[in-house]
C-alpha positions in Angstrom: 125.5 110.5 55.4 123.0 111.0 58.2 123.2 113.0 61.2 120.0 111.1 62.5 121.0 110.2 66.1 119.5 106.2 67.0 116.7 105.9 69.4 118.5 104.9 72.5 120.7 108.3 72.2 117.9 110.3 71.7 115.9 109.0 74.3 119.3 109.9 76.7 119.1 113.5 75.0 115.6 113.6 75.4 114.8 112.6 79.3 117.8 113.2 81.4 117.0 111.2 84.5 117.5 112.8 87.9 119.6 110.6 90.2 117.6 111.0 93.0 115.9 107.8 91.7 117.4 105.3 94.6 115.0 103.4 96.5 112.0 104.7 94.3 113.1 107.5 96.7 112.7 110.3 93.4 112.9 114.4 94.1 109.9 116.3 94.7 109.3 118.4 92.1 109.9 122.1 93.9 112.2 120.5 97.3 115.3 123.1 96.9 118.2 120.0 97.9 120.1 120.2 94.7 120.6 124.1 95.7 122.5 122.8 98.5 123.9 120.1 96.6 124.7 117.9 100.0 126.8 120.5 101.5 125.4 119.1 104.9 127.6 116.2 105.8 128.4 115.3 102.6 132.0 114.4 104.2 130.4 111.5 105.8 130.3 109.5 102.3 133.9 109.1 102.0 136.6 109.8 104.9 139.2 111.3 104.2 142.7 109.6 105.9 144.9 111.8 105.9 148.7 112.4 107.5 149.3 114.7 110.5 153.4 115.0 108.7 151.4 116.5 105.7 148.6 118.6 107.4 150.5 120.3 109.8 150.8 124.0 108.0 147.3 123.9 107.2 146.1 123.0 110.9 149.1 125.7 112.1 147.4 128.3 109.9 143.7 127.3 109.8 143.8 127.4 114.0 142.3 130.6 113.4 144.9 132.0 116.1 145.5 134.7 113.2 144.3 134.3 110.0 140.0 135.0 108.6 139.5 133.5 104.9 136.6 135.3 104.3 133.5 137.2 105.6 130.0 137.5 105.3 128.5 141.1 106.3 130.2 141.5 109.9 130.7 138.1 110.6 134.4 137.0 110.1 135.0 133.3 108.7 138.0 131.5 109.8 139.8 128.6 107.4 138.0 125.3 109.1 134.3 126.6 108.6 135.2 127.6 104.8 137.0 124.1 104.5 134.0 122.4 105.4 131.9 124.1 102.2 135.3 123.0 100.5 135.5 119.8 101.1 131.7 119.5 100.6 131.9 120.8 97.3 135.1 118.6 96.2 133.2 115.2 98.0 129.9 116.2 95.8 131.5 116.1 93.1 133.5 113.1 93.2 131.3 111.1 94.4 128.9 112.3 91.5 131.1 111.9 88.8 132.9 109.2 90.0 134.6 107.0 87.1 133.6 109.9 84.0 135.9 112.2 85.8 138.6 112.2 83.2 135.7 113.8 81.0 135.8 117.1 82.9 139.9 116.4 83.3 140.3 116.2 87.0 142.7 114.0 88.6 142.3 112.8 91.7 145.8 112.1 92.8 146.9 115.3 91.9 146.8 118.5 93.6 144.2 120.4 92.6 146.5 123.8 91.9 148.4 122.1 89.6 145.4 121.0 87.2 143.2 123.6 85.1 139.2 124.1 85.1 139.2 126.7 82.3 141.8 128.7 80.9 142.0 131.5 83.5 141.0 128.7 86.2 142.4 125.9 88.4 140.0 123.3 90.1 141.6 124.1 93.3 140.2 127.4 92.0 137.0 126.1 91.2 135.9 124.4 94.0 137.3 127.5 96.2 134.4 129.7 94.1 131.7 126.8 94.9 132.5 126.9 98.6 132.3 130.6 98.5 129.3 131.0 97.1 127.7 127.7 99.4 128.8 129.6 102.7 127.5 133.1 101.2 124.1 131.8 100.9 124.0 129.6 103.4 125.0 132.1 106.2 122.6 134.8 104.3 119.9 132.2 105.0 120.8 131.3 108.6 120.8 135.2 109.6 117.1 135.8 107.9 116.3 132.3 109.7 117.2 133.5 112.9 115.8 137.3 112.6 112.6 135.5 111.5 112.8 133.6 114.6 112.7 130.1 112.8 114.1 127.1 115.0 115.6 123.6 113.7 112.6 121.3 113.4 112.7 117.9 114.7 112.7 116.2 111.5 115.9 118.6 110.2 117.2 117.3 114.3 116.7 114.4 113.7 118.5 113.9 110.5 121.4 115.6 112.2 121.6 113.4 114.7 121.8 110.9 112.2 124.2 112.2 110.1 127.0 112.6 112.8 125.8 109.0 113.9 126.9 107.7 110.5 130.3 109.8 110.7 131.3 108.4 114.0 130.6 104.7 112.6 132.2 105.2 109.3 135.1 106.6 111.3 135.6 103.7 113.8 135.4 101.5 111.2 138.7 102.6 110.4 139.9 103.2 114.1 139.6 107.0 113.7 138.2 109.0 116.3 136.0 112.2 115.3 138.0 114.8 117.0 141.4 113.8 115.1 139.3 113.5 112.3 138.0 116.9 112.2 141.0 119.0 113.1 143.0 117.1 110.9 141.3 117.1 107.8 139.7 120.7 108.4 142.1 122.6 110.3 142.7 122.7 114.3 140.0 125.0 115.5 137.7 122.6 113.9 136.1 120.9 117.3 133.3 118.8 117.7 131.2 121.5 118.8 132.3 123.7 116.2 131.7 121.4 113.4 128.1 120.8 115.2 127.1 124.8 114.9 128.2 124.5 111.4 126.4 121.8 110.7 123.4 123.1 112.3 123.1 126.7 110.6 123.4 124.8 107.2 120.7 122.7 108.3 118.7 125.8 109.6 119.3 127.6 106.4 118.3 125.0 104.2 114.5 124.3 106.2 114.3 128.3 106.4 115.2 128.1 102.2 112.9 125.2 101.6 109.5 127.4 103.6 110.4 130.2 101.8 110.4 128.7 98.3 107.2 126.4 99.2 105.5 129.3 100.7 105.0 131.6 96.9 101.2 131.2 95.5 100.2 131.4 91.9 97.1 131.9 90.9 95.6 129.2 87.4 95.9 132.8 85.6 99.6 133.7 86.6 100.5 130.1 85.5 98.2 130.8 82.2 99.7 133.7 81.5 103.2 133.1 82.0 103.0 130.4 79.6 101.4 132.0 76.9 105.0 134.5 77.6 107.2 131.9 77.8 105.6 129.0 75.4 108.9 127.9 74.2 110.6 127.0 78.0 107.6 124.3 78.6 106.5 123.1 75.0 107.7 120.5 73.1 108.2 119.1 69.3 108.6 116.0 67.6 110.2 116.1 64.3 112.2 114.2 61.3 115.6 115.0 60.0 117.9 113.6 57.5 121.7 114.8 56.8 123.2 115.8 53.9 127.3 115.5 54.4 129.5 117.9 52.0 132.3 116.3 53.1 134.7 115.6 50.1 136.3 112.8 51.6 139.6 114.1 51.0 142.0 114.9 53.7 143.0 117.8 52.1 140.4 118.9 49.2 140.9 122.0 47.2 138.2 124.6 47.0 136.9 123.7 44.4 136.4 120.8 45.7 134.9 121.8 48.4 132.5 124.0 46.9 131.4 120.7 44.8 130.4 119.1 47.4 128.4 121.7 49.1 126.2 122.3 45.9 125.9 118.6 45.2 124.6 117.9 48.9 122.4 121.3 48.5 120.7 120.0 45.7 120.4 116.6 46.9 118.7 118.2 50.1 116.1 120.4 48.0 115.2 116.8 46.1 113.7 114.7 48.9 112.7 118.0 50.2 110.4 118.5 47.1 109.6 114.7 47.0 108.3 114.8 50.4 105.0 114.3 50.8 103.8 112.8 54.3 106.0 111.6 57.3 105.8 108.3 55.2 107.5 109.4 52.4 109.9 111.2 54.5 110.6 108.0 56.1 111.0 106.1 52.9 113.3 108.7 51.2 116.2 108.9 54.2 116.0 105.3 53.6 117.2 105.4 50.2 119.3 108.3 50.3 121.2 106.8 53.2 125.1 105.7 52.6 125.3 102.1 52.2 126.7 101.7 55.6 123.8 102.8 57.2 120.7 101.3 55.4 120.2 98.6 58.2 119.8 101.7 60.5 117.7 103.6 58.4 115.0 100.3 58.2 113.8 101.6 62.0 111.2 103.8 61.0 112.0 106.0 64.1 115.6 106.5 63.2 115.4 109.9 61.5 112.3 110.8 64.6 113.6 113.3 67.4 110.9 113.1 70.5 110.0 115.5 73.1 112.9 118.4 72.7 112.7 121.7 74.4 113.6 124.6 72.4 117.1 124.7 74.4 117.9 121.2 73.3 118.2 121.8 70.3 121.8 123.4 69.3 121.2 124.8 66.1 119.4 127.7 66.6 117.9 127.9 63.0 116.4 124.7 62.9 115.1 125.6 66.8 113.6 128.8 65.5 111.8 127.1 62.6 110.5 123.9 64.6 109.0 126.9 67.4 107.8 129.4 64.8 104.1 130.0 65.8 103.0 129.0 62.2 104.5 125.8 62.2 101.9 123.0 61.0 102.6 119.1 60.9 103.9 118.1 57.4 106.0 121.4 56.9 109.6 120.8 55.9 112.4 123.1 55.7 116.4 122.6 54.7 118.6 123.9 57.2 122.3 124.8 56.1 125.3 124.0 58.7 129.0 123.8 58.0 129.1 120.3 56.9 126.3 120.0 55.3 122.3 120.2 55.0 119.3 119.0 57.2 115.9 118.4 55.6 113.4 118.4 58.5 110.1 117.4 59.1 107.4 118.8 61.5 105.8 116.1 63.4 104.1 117.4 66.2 104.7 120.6 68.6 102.9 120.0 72.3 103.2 120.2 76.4 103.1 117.9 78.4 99.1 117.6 79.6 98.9 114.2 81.3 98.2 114.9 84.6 100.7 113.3 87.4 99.9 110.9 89.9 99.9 111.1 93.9 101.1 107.8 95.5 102.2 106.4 98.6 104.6 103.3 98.8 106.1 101.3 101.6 109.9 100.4 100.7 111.1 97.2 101.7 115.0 97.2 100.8 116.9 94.3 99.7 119.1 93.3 102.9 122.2 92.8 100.9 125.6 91.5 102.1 128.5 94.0 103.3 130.3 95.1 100.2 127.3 93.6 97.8 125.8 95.7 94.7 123.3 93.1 94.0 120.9 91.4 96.1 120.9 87.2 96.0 117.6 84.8 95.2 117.0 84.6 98.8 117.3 88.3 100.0 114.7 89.1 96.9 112.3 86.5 98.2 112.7 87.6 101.9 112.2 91.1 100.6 109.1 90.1 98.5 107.7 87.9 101.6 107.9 91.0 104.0 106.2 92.9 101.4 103.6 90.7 101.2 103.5 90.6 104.9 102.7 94.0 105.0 100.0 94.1 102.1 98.2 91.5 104.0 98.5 93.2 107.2 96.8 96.5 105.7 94.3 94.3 103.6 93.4 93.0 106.6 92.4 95.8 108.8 90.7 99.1 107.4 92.0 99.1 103.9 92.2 102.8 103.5 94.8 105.8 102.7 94.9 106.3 106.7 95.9 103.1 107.6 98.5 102.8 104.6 100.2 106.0 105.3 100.3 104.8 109.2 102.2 101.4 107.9 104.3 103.1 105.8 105.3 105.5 109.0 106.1 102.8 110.8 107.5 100.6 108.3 109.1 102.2 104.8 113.0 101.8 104.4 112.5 105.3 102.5 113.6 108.1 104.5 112.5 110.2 101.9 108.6 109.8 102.2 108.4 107.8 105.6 107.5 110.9 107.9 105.0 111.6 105.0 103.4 108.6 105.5 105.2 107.0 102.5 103.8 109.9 100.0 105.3 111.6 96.7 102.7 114.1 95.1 103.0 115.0 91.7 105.0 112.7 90.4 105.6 113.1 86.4 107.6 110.9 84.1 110.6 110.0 84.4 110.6 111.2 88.2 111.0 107.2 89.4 112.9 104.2 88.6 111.2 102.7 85.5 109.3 100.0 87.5 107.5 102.4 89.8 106.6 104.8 87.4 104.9 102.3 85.3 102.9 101.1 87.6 101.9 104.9 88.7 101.1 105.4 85.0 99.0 102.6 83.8 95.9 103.7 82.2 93.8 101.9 83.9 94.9 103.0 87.5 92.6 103.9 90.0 92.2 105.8 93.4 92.7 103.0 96.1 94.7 100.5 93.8 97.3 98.9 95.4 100.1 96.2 94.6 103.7 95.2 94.8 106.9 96.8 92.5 110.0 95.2 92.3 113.0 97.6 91.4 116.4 97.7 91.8 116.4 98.3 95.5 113.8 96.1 96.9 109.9 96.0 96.7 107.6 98.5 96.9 103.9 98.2 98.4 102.0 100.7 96.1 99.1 102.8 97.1 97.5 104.9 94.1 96.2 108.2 96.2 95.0 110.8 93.1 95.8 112.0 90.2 97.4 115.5 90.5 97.9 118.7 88.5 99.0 118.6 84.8 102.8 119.1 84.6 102.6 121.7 82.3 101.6 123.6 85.3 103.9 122.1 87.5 106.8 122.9 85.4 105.3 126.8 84.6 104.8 126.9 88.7 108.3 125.7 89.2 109.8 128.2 87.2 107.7 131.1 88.7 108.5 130.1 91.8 112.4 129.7 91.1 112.5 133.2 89.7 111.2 134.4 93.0 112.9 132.4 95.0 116.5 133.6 93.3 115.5 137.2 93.6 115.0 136.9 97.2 118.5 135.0 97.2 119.8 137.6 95.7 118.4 140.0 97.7 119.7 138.7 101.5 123.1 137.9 100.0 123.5 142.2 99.1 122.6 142.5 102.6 125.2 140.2 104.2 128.1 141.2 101.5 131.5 138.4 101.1 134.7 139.1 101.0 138.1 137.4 100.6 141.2 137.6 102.6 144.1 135.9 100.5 146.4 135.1 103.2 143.5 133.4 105.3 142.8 131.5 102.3 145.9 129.6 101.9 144.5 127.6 104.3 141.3 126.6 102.1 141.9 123.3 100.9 142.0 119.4 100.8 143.8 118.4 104.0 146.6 117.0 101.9 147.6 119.7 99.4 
């Protein structure tokens, strides 16, 4: 029997694609977001309805009349402003997870005290120790930000602005004014001015978090040798296995039976192993020693090839070891032992990734779909792909360089995420975009000043190819370097500002309607 996974589940274990992917709109290698995980605003993706009849001992306790939930050096932390990291936390998830939620055995319609995270753990318990730890380094941050005498910028304004714009719609959509809102589903002292200065010191911490982690410097030789240190967190290896089962096939075999059928699948291991003589023969030989069942899987020449796994991908930490030994050459094969059985594996290839990543600006025209829609109709593709063109032909026609694009794509790109930037992602590596982007960033024969039009899942793109950039080996050695230092500096603030709990304050931490 094989353990050989098929090629589309390897390719999933392989490349796990970040979701940051809408609108071409993929995360900058580096940007500090996920950190922060939405904890500004997240509320405003889903409202939360709730009843006053239910509510009413959290609001009476959360007023902040009496009770502090927590603190952060000298600064005390009353229920509503912790319920807002809470409810952040809880919304991020959710809406993350969405319909796989059963997976990680949360319920939705039940309170979250009643259901278990871990053993010693409730979800309620959980998401209390996410909010915790959100407020703790945000309010860290916003005291460094302010001692450092960093202001909001008018981009981080802007988008604040904007956020509390697309709370107050979402709420009148569903006749719900913003002050009931607030103090009902965070607690009474929860004002619009409060939930404003709350609002505004996350955002404050984040843009002080994001300069500080953009502002560390490495040298070509502290990314060289780091590397060389480290070769196993950035390289990769292609190789070949094929499973031997020692499975009896008895529900309840004796041991002697079971000791059969380890030594029979041993020695059927060591066979091909010693019969193995190139990657062909390899191939040829899971092929016939595969169960009956599986031959017409074992005809794809790449079932039995593994692509592109890290060191920590791999869960057995033999076959790990042996594919990263330093002495390991293409064609070496080795049998590794498990409780159910034995692997023969092939070395195909260890490597990093050297291609170099690409620079490019786009202009995002969205699909203007209909309220409620998911997909976008014959017509709203062709008046996409018409304005699109529109706006090719407007560039083409006047000075036809970067400038000029980056100017359009200021004034015109549906992407929020690279507009300000004049429609620019640097660095961009594979598997950063949506599949029909990054192939046309990656064709071999792109050029500096190539342009043309994408369609993807969210409208058309107008390309511009700017440069190619850095290799992402170094990219991904950089990143890590500068996530070290960034976390020791985390660390760091957060001993200066310590947190603490008070219990009673915290029965007032929570989802409106538990």
């Amino acid at each position: 029997m094989s353990a050989s996974m098929g090629k589309g589940d390897r390719n999933t274990e392989r490349k796990v694609k970040p979701a940051s992917k809408e609108s071409g709109k993929a995360k900058k290698s580096g940007k500090l977001s996920d950190r922060f995980y939405n904890i500004i605003a997240i509320v405003i993706a889903v409202v939360l309805v709730v009843s006053i009849g239910v509510a009413i001992f959290q609001n009476v306790v959360s007023s902040g009349k009496f009770f502090v939930a927590a603190t952060v050096g000298n600064e005390k932390i009353y229920p509503h402003e912790l319920n807002y990291y809470y409810i952040g936390a809880y919304m991020n998830f959710v809406n993350s997870y969405g319909d796989y939620l059963y997976l990680f055995g949360l319920d939705t319609s039940m309170p979250l005290k009643a259901q278990k995270y871990s053993e010693d753990k409730t979800w309620h318990r959980y998401f209390l120790d996410t909010a915790l730890n959100s407020l703790h380094e945000v309010k860290s941050l916003y005291r460094e930000a302010v001692a450092a005498g960093e202001t909001l910028s008018e981009e981080y304004s802007r988008q604040m602005e904007s956020d509390m714009a697309s709370l107050e719609q979402s709420l009148s959509k569903q006749n719900l004014t913003l002050e009931n809102y607030l103090s009902t589903s965070y607690g009474s002292r929860m004002t619009v001015a409060e939930y404003k200065r709350i609002m505004s010191e996350s955002y404050l911490a984040q843009q002080f978090a994001q300069k500080k982690y953009e502002g560390y410097e490495y040298s070509d030789e502290d990314i060289k040798n780091y590397y060389q240190e480290n070769k196993n967190s950035f390289d990769l290896v292609d190789y070949r296995s094929f499973f031997f089962s020692s499975s009896t096939g008895s529900s309840n075999p004796t041991q002697e039976e079971k000791d059969n059928a380890r030594t029979n699948a041993k020695s059927q291991a060591e066979i091909m192993q010693l019969a193995v003589t190139d990657e062909e023969s390899f191939i040829k030989l899971s092929l016939q020693n595969a169960p009956e069942d599986q031959k017409e899987l074992y005809e794809d020449d790449d079932y039995t090839l593994r692509e592109g796994l890290t060191y920590s991908s791999i869960t057995n930490k033999d076959m790990a070891d042996w594919l990263f030994d330093e002495n390991r050459t293409k064609g070496d094969t080795t049998i590794i032992e498990t409780d159910t059985g034995y692997y023969v594996v092939y070395m195909v290839a260890r490597y990093r990734n050297d291609y170099n990543t690409v620079n490019v600006r786009h202009i995002l025209v969205q699909f203007d779909l209909d309220e409620n829609a998911t997909e976008p109709t014959e017509e709203q593709k062709e008046a996409a792909k018409l304005s699109a063109e529109a706006i090719m032909k407007e560039w083409a026609s006047g000075e036809k360089t970067e400038e000029s694009f980056a100017a359009l794509a200021k004034e015109r790109s549906d992407d929020p995420g690279s507009k300000d930037n004049g429609g620019l992602y640097e660095n961009v590596y594979k598997g950063m975009m949506v599949e029909p982007f990054e192939k046309w960033c990656f064709d071999e024969k792109r050029q500096p000043g190539d342009t043309g039009l994408v369609e993807t899942a969210y409208g058309y793109h107008v390309m511009y190819f700017s440069s190619y950039g850095k290799p992402y080996w170094t990219i991904q050695v950089e990143n890590e370097l500068r996530n070290n230092d960034y976390n020791e500096f985390s660390e760091g603030i957060k001993e200066k500002y310590p947190l603490s709990e008070n219990s009673i304050g915290m029965l007032a931490v929570g989802l409106p309607n538990q």
